[in-house]
N, CA, C and O atoms as a GROMACS GRO file, in nm:
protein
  520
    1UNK      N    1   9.895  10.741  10.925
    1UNK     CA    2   9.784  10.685  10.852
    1UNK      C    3   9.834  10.638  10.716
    1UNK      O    4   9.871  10.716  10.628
    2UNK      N    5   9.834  10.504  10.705
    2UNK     CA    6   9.887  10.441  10.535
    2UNK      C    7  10.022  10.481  10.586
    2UNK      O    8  10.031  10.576  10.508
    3UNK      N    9  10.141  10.487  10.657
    3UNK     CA   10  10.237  10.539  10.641
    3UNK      C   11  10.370  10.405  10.680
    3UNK      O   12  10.491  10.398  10.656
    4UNK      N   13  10.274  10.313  10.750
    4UNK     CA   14  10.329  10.176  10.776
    4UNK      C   15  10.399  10.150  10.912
    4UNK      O   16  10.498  10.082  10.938
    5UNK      N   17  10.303  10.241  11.009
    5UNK     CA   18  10.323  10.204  11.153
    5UNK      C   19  10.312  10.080  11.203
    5UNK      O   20  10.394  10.009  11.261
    6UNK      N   21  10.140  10.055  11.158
    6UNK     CA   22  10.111   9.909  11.196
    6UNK      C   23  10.200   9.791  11.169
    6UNK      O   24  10.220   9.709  11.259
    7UNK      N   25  10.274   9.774  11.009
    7UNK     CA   26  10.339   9.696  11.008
    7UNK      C   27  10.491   9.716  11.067
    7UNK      O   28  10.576   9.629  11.047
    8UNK      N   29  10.519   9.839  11.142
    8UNK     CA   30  10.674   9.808  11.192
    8UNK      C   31  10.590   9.795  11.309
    8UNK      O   32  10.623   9.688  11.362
    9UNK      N   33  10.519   9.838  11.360
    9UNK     CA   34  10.464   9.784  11.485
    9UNK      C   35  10.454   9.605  11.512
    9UNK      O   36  10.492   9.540  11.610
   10UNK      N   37  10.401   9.568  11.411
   10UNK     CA   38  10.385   9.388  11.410
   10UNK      C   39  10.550   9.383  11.371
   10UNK      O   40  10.596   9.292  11.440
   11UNK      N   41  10.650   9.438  11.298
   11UNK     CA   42  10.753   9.383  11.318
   11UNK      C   43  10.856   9.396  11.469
   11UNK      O   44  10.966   9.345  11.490
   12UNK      N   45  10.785   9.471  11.546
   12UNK     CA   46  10.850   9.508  11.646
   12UNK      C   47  10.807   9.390  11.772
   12UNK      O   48  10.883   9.340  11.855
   13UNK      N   49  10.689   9.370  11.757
   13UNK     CA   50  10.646   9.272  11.844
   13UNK      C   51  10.673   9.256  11.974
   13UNK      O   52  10.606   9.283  12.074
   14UNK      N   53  10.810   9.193  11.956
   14UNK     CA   54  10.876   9.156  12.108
   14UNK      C   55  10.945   9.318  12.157
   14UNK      O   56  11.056   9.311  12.210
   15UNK      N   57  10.920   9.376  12.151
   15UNK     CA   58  10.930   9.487  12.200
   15UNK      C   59  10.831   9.580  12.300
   15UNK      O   60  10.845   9.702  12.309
   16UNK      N   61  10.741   9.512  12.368
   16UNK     CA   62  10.600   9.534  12.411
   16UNK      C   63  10.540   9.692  12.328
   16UNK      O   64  10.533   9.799  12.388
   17UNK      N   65  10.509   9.676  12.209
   17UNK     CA   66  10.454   9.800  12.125
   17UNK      C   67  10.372   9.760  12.132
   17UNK      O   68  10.340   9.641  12.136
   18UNK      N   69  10.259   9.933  12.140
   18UNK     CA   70  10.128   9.943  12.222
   18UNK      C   71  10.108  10.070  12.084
   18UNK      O   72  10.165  10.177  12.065
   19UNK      N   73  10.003  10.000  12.009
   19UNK     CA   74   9.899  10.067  11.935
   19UNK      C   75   9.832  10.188  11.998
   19UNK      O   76   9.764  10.157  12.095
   20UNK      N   77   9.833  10.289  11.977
   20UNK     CA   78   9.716  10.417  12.056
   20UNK      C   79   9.582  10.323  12.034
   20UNK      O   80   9.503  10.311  12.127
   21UNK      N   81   9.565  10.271  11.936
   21UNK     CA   82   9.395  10.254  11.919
   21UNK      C   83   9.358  10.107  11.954
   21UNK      O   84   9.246  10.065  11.925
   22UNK      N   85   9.411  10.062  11.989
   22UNK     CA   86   9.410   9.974  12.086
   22UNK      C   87   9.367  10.007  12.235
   22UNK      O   88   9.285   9.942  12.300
   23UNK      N   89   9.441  10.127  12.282
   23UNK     CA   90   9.456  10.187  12.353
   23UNK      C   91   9.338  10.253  12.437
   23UNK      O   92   9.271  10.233  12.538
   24UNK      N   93   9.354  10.352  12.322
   24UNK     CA   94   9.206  10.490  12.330
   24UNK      C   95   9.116  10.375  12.296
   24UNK      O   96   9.084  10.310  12.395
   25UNK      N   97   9.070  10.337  12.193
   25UNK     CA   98   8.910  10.303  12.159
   25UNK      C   99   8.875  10.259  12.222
   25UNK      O  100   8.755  10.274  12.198
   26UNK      N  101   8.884  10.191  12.323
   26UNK     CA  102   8.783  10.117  12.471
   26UNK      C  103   8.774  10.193  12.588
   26UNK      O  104   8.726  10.144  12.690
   27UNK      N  105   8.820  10.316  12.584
   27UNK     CA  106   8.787  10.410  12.655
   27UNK      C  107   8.711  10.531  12.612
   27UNK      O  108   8.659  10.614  12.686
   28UNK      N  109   8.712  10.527  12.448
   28UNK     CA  110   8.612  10.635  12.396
   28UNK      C  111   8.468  10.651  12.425
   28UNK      O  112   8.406  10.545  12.426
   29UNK      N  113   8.406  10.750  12.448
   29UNK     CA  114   8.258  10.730  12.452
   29UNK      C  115   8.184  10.676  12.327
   29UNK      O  116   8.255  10.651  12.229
   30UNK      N  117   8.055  10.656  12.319
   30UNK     CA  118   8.009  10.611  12.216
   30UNK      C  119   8.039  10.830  12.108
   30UNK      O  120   8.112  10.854  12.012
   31UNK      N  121   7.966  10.909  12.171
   31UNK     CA  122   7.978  11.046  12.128
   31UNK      C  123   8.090  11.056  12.089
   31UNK      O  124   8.104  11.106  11.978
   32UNK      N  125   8.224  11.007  12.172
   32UNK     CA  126   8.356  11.054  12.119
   32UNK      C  127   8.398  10.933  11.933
   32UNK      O  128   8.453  10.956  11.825
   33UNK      N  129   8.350  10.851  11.979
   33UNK     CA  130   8.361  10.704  11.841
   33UNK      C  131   8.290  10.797  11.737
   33UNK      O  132   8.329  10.804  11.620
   34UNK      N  133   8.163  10.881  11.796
   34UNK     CA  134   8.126  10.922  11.597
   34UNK      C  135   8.182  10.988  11.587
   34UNK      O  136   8.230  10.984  11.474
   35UNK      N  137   8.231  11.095  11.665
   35UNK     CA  138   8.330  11.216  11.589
   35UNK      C  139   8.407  11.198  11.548
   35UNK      O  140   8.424  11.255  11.441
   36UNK      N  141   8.522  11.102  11.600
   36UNK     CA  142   8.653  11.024  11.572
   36UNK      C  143   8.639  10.921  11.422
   36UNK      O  144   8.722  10.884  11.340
   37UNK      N  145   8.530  10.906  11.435
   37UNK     CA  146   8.508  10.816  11.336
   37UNK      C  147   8.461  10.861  11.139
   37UNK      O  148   8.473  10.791  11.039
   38UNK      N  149   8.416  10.986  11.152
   38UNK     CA  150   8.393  11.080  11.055
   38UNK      C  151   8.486  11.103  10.933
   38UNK      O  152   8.605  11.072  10.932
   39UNK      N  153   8.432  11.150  10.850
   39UNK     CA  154   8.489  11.145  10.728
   39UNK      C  155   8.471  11.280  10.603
   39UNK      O  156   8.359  11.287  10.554
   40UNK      N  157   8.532  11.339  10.574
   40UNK     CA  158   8.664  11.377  10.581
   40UNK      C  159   8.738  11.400  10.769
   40UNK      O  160   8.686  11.412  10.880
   41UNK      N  161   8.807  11.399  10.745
   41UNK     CA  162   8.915  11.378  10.880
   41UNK      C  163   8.932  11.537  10.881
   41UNK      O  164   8.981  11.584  10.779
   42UNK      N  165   8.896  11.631  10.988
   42UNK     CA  166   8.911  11.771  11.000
   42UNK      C  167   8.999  11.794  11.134
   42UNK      O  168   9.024  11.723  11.232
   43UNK      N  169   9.036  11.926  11.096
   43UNK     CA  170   9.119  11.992  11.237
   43UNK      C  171   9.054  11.944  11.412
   43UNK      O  172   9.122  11.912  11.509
   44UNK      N  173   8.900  11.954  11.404
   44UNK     CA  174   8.812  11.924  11.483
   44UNK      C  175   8.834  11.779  11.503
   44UNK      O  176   8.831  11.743  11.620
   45UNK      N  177   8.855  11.690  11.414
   45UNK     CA  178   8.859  11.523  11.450
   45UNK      C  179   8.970  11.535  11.515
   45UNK      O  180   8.960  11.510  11.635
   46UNK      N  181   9.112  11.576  11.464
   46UNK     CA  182   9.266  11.534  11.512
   46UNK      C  183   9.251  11.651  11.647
   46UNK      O  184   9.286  11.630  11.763
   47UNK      N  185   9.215  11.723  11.616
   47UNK     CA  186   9.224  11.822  11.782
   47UNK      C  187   9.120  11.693  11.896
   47UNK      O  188   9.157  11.674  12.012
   48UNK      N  189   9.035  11.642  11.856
   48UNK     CA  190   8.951  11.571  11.971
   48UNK      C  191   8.988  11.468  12.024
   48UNK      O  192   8.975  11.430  12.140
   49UNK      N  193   9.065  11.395  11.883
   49UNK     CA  194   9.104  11.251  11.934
   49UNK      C  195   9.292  11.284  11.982
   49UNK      O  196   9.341  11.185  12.035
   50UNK      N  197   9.381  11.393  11.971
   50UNK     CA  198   9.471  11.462  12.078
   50UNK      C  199   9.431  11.460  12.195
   50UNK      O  200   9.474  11.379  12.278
   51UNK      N  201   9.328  11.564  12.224
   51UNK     CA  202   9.252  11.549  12.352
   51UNK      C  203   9.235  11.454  12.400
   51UNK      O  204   9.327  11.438  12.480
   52UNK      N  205   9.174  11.381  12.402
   52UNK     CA  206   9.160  11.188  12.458
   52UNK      C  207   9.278  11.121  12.445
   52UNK      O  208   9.303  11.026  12.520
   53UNK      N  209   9.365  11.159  12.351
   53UNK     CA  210   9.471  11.061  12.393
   53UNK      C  211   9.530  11.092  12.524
   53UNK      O  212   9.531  11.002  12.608
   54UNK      N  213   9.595  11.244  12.562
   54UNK     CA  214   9.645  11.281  12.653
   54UNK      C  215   9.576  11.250  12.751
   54UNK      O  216   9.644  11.189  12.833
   55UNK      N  217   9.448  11.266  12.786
   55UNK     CA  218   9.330  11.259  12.886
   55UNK      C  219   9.340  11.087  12.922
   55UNK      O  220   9.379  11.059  13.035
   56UNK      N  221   9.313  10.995  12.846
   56UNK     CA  222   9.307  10.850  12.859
   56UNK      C  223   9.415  10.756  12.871
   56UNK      O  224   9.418  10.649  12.932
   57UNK      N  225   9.554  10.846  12.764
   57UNK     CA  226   9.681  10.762  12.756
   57UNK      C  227   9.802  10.774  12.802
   57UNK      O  228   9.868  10.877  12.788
   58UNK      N  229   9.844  10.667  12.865
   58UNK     CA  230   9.988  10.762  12.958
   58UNK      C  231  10.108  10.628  12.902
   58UNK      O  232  10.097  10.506  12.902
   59UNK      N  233  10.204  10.707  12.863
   59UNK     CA  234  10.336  10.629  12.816
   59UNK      C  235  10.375  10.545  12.895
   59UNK      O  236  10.448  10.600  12.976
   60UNK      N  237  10.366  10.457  12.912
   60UNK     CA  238  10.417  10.322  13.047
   60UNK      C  239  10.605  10.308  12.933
   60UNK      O  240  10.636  10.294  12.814
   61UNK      N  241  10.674  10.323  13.060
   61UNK     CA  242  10.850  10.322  13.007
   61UNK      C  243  10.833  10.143  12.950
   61UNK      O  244  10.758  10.066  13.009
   62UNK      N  245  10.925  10.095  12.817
   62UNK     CA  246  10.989  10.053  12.779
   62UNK      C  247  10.846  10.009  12.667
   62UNK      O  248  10.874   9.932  12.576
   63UNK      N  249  10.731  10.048  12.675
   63UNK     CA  250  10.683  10.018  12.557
   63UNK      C  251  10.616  10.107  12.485
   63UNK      O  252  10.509  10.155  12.521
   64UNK      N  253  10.685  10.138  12.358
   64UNK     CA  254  10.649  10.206  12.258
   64UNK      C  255  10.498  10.252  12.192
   64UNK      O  256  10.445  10.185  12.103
   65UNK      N  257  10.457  10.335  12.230
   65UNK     CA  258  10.372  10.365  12.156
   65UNK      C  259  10.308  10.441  12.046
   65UNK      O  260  10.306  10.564  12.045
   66UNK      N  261  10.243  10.348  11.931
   66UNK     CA  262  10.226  10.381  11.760
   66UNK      C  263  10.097  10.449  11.793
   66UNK      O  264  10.011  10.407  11.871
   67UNK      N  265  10.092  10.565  11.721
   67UNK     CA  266   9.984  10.655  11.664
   67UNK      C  267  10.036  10.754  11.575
   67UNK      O  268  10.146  10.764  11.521
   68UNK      N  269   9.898  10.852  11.568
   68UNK     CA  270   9.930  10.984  11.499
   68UNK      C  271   9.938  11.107  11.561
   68UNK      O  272   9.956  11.215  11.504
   69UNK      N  273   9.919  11.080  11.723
   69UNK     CA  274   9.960  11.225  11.790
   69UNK      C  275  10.091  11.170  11.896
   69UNK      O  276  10.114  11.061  11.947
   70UNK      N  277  10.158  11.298  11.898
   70UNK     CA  278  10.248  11.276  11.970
   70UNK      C  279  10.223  11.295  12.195
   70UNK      O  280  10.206  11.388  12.274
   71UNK      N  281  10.232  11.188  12.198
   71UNK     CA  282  10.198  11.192  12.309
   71UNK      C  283  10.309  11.226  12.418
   71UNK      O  284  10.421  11.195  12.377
   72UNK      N  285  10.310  11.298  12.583
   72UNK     CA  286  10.399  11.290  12.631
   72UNK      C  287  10.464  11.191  12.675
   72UNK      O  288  10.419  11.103  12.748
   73UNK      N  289  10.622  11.203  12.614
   73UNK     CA  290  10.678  11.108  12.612
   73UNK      C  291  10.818  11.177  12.625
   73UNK      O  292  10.834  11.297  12.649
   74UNK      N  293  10.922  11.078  12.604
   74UNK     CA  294  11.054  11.099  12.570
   74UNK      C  295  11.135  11.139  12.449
   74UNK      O  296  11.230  11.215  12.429
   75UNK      N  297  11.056  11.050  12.369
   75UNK     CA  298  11.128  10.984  12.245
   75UNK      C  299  11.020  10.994  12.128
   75UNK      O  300  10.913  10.937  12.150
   76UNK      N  301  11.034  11.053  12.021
   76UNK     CA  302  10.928  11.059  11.865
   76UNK      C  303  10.998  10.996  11.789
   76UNK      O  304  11.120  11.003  11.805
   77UNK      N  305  10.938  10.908  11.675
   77UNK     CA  306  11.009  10.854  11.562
   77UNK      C  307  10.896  10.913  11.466
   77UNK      O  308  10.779  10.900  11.504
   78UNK      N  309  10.918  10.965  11.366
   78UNK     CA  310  10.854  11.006  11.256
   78UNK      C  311  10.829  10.968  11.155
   78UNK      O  312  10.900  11.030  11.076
   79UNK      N  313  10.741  10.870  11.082
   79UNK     CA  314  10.732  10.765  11.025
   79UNK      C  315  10.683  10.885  10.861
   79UNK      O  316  10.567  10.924  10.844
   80UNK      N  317  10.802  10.922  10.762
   80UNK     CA  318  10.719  11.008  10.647
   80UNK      C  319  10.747  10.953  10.522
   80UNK      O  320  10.847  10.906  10.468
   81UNK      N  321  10.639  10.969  10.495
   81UNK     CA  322  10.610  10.860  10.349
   81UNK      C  323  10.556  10.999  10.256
   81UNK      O  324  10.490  11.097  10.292
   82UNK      N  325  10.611  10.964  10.125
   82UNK     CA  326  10.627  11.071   9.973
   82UNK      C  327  10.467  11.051   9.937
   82UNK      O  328  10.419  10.938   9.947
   83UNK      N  329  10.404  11.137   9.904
   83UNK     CA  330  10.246  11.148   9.866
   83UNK      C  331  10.226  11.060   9.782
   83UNK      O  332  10.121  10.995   9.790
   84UNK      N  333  10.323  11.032   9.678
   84UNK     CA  334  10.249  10.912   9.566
   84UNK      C  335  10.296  10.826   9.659
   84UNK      O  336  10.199  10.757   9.692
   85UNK      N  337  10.386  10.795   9.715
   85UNK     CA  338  10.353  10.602   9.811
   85UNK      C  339  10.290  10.594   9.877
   85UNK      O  340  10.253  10.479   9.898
   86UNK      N  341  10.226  10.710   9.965
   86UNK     CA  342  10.106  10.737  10.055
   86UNK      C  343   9.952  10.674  10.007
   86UNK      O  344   9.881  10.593  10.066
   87UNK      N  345   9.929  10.755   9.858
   87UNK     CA  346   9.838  10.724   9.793
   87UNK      C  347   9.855  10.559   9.747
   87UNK      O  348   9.762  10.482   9.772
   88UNK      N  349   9.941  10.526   9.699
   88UNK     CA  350   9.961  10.414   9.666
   88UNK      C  351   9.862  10.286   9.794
   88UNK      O  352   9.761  10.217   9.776
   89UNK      N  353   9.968  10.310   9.935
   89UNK     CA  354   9.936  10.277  10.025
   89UNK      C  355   9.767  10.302  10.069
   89UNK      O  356   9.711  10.245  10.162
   90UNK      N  357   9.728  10.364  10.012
   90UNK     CA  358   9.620  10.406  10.055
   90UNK      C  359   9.511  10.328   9.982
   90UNK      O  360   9.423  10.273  10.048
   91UNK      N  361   9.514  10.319   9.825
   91UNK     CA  362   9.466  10.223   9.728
   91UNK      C  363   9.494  10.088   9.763
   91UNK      O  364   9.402  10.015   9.725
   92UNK      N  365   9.598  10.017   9.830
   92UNK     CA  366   9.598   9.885   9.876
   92UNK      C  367   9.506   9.882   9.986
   92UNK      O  368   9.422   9.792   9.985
   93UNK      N  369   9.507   9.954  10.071
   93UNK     CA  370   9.425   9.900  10.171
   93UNK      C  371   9.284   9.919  10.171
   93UNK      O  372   9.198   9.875  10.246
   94UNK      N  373   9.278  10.005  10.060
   94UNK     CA  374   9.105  10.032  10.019
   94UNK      C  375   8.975  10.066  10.129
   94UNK      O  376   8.857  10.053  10.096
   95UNK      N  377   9.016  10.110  10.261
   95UNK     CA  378   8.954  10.212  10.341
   95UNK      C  379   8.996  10.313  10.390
   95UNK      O  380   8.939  10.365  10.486
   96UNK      N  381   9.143  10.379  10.316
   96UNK     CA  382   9.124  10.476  10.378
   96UNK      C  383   9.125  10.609  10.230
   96UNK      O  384   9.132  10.595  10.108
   97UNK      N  385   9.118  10.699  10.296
   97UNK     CA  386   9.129  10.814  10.137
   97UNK      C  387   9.249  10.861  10.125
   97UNK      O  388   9.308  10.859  10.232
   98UNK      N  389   9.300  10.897  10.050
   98UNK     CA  390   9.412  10.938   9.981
   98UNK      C  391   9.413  11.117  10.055
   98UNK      O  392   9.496  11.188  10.112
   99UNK      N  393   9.300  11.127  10.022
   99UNK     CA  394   9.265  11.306  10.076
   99UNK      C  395   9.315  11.329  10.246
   99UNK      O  396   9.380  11.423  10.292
  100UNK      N  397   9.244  11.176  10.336
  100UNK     CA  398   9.239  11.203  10.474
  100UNK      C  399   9.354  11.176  10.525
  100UNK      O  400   9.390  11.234  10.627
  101UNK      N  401   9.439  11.073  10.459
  101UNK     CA  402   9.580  11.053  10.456
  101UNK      C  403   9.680  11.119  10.483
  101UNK      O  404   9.766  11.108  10.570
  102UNK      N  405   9.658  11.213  10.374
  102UNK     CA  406   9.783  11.358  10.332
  102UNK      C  407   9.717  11.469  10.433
  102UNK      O  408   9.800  11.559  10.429
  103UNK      N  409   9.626  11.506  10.512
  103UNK     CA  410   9.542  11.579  10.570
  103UNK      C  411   9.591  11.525  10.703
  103UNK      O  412   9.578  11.611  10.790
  104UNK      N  413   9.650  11.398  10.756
  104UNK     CA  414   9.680  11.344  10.864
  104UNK      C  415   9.836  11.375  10.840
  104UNK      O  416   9.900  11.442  10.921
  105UNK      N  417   9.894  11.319  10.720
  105UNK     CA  418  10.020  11.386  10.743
  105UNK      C  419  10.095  11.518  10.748
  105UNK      O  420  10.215  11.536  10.766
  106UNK      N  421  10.011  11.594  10.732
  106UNK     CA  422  10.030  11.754  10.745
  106UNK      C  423   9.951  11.773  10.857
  106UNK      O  424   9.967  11.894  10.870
  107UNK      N  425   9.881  11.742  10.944
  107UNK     CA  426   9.907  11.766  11.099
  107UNK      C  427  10.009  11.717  11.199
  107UNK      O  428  10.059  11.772  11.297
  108UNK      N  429  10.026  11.578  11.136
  108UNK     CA  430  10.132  11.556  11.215
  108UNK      C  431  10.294  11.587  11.186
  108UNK      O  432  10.404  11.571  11.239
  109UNK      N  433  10.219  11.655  11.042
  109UNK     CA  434  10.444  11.726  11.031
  109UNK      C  435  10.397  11.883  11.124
  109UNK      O  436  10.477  11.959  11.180
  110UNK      N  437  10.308  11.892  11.120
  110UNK     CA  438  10.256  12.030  11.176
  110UNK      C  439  10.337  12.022  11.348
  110UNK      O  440  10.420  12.104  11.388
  111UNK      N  441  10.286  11.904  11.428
  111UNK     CA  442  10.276  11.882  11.538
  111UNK      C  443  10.415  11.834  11.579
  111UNK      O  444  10.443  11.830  11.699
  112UNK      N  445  10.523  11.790  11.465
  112UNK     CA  446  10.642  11.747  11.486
  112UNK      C  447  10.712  11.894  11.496
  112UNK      O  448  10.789  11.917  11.589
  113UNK      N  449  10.687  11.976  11.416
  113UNK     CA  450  10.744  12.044  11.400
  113UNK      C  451  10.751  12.171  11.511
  113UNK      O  452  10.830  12.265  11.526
  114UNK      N  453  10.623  12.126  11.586
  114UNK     CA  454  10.628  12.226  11.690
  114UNK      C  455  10.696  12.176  11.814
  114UNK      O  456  10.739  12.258  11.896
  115UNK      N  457  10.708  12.044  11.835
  115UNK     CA  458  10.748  11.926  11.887
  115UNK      C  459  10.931  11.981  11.938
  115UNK      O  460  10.997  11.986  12.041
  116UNK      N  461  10.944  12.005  11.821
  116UNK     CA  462  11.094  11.980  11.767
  116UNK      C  463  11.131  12.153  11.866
  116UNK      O  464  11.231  12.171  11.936
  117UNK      N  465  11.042  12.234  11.845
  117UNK     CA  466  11.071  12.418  11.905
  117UNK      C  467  11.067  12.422  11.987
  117UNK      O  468  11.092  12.528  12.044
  118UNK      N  469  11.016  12.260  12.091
  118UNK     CA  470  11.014  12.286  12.237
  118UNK      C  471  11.163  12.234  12.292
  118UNK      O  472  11.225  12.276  12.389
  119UNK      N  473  11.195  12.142  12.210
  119UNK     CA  474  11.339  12.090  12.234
  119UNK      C  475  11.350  12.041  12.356
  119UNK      O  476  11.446  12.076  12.426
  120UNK      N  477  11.256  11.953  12.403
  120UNK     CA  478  11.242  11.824  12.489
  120UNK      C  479  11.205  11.723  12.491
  120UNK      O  480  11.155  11.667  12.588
  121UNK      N  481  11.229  11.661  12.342
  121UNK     CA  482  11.226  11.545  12.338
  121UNK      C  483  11.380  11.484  12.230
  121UNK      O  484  11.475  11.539  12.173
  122UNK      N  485  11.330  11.347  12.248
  122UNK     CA  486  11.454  11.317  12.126
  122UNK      C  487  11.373  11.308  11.975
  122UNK      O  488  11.257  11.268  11.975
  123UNK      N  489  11.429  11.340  11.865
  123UNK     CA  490  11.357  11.276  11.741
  123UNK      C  491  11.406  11.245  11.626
  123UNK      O  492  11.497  11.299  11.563
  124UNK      N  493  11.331  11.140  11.597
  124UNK     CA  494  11.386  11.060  11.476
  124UNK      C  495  11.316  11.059  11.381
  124UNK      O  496  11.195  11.080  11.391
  125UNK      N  497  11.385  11.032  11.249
  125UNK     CA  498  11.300  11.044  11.143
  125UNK      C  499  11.344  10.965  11.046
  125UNK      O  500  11.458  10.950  11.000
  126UNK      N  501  11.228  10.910  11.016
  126UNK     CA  502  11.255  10.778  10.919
  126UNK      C  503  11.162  10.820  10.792
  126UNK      O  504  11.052  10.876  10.790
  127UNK      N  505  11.264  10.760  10.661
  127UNK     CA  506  11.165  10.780  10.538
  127UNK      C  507  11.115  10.670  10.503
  127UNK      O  508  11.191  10.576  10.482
  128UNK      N  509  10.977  10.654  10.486
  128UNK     CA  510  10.965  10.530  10.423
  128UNK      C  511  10.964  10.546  10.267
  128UNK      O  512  10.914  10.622  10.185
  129UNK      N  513  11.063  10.409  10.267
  129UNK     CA  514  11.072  10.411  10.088
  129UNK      C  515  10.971  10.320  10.043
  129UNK      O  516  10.929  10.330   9.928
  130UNK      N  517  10.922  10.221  10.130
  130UNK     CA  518  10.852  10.089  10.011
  130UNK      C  519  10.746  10.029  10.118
  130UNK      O  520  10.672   9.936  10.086
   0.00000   0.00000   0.00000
């Protein structure tokens, strides 16, 4: 979230990269869209919209797919951005919060990190500087 998936995603392009929310949202219920859609972003939002991803989304081989949960797969790249460029990022794009941001990136270092104890996948980790 703000961390600059979308845009390596559009730089990836010819690579058939597949957005999760692209993905999930046309399969969400209308019930599952308000919860998902809520604000502050809680344990309850990222545990529900996990749930539906796994339930709705399945890794098709050679195209990549961008989100914030780690889905079963092969391969994680870890996209981590420093709290002031986060925020920064977050003030340019002017919908999302700075609060729900850092609250998304500490589940998903949460979820890497448990990721990493199962030691079946590959993972990468990229810093974003800019």
């Amino acid at each position: 979230m703000c961390c600059g998936k979308t845009t390596l995603l559009r730089q990836l392009s010819s690579y058939n990269c597949i957005d999760v929310d692209d993905e999930l949202w046309p399969q969400v219920s209308e019930e599952d869209t308000g919860l998902l859609s809520q604000t502050p972003i809680t344990k309850e939002i990222i545990d529900a919209e996990y749930k539906l991803m796994h339930e709705k989304i399945t890794v098709k081989p050679g195209c990549p797919l961008f989100g914030i949960t780690i889905p079963d797969c092969e391969a994680v790249v870890y996209l981590d951005i420093a709290a002031p460029l986060l925020e920064e990022h977050c003030k340019k794009r002017g919908d999302t919060s700075f609060i729900d941001a850092l609250y998304v990136k500490t589940r998903v270092e949460e979820a890497w990190s448990a990721q990493k104890a199962m030691d079946d996948k590959v993972f990468y980790y990229v810093m974003v500087t800019e």
